[in-house]
C-alpha angles and dihedrals in degrees: 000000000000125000112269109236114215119194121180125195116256107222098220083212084075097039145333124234109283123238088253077060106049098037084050086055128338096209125097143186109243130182129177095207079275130056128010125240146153122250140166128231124228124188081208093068095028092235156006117001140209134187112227118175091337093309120115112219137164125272116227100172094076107110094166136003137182128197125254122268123254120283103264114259116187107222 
């Protein structure tokens, strides 16, 4: 059988993605308690970001992330 992959959500209350993170991959998993989306962070903005008519803007409804898993390999 395949490995199991556990992910647990980041609170960005306790930390923010590191710059090893973001320049890895600079998308993220974000939720707001409510719904579950992908953003981007941007030390620019100092945090989660959104794309709304062609502007960029921060998200400040992010309350926890994770990163993405992996891309899939067959072995």
């Amino acid at each position: 059988m395949g490995k199991t992959i556990t992910c647990e959500w980041i609170l960005c209350s306790e930390r923010l993605p590191t710059v090893e993170e973001i320049r890895e991959n600079n998308t993220f998993i974000c939720t707001n308690g409510m719904g579950t989306f992908v953003r981007s962070y941007s030390f620019r903005w100092a945090g989660f970001t959104m794309v709304l008519n062609g502007k960029e803007s921060k998200d400040r409804s992010v309350t926890a992330w994770m990163p993405l898993p992996k891309p899939y390999k067959e072995v």
